[in-house]
C-alpha positions as CSV (number, residue, x, y, z in Angstrom):
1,X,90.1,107.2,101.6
2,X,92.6,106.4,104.5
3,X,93.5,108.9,106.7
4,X,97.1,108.9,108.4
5,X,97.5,110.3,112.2
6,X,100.7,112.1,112.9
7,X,101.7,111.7,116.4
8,X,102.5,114.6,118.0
9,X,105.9,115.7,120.1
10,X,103.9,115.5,123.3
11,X,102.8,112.2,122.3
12,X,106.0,110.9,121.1
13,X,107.5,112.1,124.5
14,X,104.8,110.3,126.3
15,X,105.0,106.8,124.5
16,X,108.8,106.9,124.7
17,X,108.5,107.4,128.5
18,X,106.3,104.8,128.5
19,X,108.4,102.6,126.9
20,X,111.8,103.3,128.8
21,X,109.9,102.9,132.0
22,X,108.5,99.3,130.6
23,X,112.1,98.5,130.2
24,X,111.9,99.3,125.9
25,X,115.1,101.3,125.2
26,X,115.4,100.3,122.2
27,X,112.3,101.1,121.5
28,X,111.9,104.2,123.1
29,X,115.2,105.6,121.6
30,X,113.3,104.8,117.9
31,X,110.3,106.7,119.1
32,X,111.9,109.9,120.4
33,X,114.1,110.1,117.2
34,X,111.0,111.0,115.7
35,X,110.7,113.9,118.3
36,X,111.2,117.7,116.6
37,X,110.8,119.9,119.4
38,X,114.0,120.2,122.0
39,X,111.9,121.0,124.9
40,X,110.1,117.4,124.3
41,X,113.7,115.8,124.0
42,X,115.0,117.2,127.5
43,X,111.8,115.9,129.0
44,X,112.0,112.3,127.6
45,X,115.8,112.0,128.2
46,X,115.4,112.9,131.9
């Protein structure tokens, strides 16, 4: 049986930071669209 991992806002946050910072807008705009909570959002748009 195969298990699926939900990334969590925090996590989402992080990877799209990480992304952005690599130079991955694209990227990291697709990965924070997948962010819920607004407090997560504020953090990965500044």
């Amino acid at each position: 049986m195969m298990t699926t991992h939900t990334s969590t806002d925090e996590q989402l946050k992080d990877q799209a930071i990480r992304q952005a910072l690599a130079g991955d807008i694209t990227g990291a705009r697709e990965t924070v669209s997948g962010v819920v909570d607004r407090r997560y959002l504020r953090d990965a748009w500044q």
